[in-house]
C-alpha angles and dihedrals in degrees: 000000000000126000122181103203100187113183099209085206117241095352100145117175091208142315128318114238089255097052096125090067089060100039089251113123132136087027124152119147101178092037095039093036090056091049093060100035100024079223109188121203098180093178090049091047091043088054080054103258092146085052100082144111103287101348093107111080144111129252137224089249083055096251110137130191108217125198122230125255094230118015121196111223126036115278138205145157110236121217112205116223105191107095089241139088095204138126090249098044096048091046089042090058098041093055085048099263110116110184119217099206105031112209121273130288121212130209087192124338107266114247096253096054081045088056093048092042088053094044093049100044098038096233136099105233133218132221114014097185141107108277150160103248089226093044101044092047095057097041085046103032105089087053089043090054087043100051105022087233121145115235115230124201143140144198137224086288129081106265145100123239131209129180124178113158104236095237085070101026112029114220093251087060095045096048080050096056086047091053087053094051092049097055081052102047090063134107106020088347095058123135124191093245142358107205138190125234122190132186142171121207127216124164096016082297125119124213137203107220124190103265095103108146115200109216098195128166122247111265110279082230153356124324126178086254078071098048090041094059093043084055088050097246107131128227128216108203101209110200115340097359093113103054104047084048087041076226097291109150090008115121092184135017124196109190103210121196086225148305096318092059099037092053083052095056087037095067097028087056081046085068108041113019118117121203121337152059119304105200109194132192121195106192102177099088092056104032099035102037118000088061104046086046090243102158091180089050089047089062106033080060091047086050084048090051091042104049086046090065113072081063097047085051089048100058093045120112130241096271096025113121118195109211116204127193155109136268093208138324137264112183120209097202104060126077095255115084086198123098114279124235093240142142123271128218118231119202128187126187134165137121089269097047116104104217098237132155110239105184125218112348121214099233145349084258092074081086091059086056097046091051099043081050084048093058098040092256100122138343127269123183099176101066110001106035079051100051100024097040085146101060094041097111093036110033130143133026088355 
């Protein structure tokens, strides 16, 4: 029994029906992306992503997505219910945990959690705003080189944000100064994530390297990574996984620099991985493009995940499904640099998989339950008891 989750990051498919509320609307980072870059994933749309709920449409410059006469995995739109559009939430529901209070966004840190932040890392910090992380280091970074201080910033997400180029903060002392955030931003005060984000300059020019480190809090409850590694089935946490998780119900994790290198461990794990679950991340879309609004970026990363897939099928087992989706949007063509409140696809394929339209889905944690269904931990009759109908009696480690 093998399952490949991959989380293609930020890859929404158009607004939530709430999406007002989060100054979303009109979002749609699949659909929008495609009408500026005519961007074409024949392997996705094969599998039937253009199949779904709502993809299909024209647009006002007269390109149109079309869907596919026959696709060849089971196909769904994914609605979040967790009130939140961030990286944790999205993860936390995937693996089958909603959170009824999501953690706190800040518009800055108030003076008194500054205070604490700067008693308990040692450091005075710049900055304190809502930024974009590529905007805010090269407009800081001369003071910060200067002065030696972090710069300190956040997004319309929860999380809190520090940059140090590593020619005046070495990593181990960033990652420090994280660790000491994170013991502050706890309680009332918690945030999904601190990261660190380190960067180098040349040329007048500052530079993001891959060095980011996520400081996330343990899930505030069980997930089925949980339930997986109390049955015995491991589970191999690909790119920021562990992280987000903090490692609970991972038995490997395997920390990637970007898209390029986790494709490489996904198919090499295709190969040569033996029972379990294989729970891959692929951050580029989201930190790389859908962040800095680079349309053009956003869908040269979507080609790079698409052509990588016929290899990736062709090294699955007879029994192996290979699950795609999003945790979120975060669409590049729109003014906002944040995440976006949108809709997620969700793709199944596998030699037991029955290629079936399933509408509109309640909830990210629908692939929990697929997948507990999957290893013979629960039942599950709206998505596996419909594309698995053969193995119904007789799912699971059987």
């Amino acid at each position: 029994m093998r399952a490949f989750l991959i989380v293609i990051d930020s890859f929404g498919i158009g607004a939530l029906p709430d999406a007002e509320a989060y100054g979303d609307v009109g979002s749609d980072t699949y659909g929008n992306t495609f009408a500026a870059t005519r961007i074409l994933l024949p392997e996705l749309v094969s599998l039937g992503l253009n199949n779904i709920d709502g993809v299909a449409k024209s647009f006002p410059n007269g390109r149109t997505l079309l869907p596919v006469p026959a696709p060849r995995a089971a196909y769904a739109r994914l609605r979040e219910k967790t009130p939140a559009k961030d990286t944790t939430a999205g993860h936390y529901e995937l693996a089958g945990l909603v959170l009824e209070r999501p953690y706190r966004v800040y518009p800055t840190f108030p003076p008194d959690v500054v205070a604490d932040l700067e008693r308990a890392a040692g450091v005075c910090f710049l900055g304190n705003e809502v930024a974009s992380g590529t905007e805010i280091i090269q407009r800081l970074g001369p003071e910060h080189l200067r002065t030696g201080r972090p710069i300190l910033y956040t997004s319309a997400d929860s999380v809190l944000q520090i940059a140090a180029d590593t020619s005046v903060v070495p990593l181990e002392r960033l990652y420090a100064i994280c660790e000491a955030a994170r013991r502050v931003m706890t309680g009332d005060r918690a945030v999904g994530r601190v990261i660190a984000r380190p960067f180098i300059h040349a040329g007048g020019k500052f530079t993001r390297t891959a060095d980011r480190r996520d400081y996330a809090l343990e899930p505030p409850g069980e997930t089925l990574l949980d339930r997986l590694a109390a049955a015995g089935i491991p589970v191999t946490g690909v790119g920021k996984i562990g992280d987000i998780f903090c490692g609970r119900g991972i038995a490997r994790s395997i920390h990637t620099s970007g898209n390029e290198e986790g494709l490489r461990v996904l198919a090499e794990l295709v190969c040569g991985a033996g029972e379990g679950l294989v729970f891959v991340n692929l951050v580029d879309t989201d930190m790389l493009y859908g962040h800095r609004n680079d349309a053009a970026g956003y869908a040269a990363a979507l080609r790079r995940i698409d052509g990588a897939l016929p290899a990736i099928e062709a090294g699955m087992r007879e029994g192996d499904v290979l699950i795609l989706t999003a945790d979120h949007g975060c669409d590049p063509t729109t003014p906002s640099t944040d995440h976006s409140r949108e809709y997620v696809p969700l793709l199944i394929y596998g030699s037991g998989v029955r290629p079936l339209g399933l509408g509109t889905l309640d909830g990210l944690d629908r692939v929990a339950h697929f997948l507990g269904a999957y290893f013979g931990l629960e039942n599950d009759e709206q998505i596996y008891g419909r594309i698995c109908p053969q193995r119904r009696k007789g799912h699971g480690r059987d």
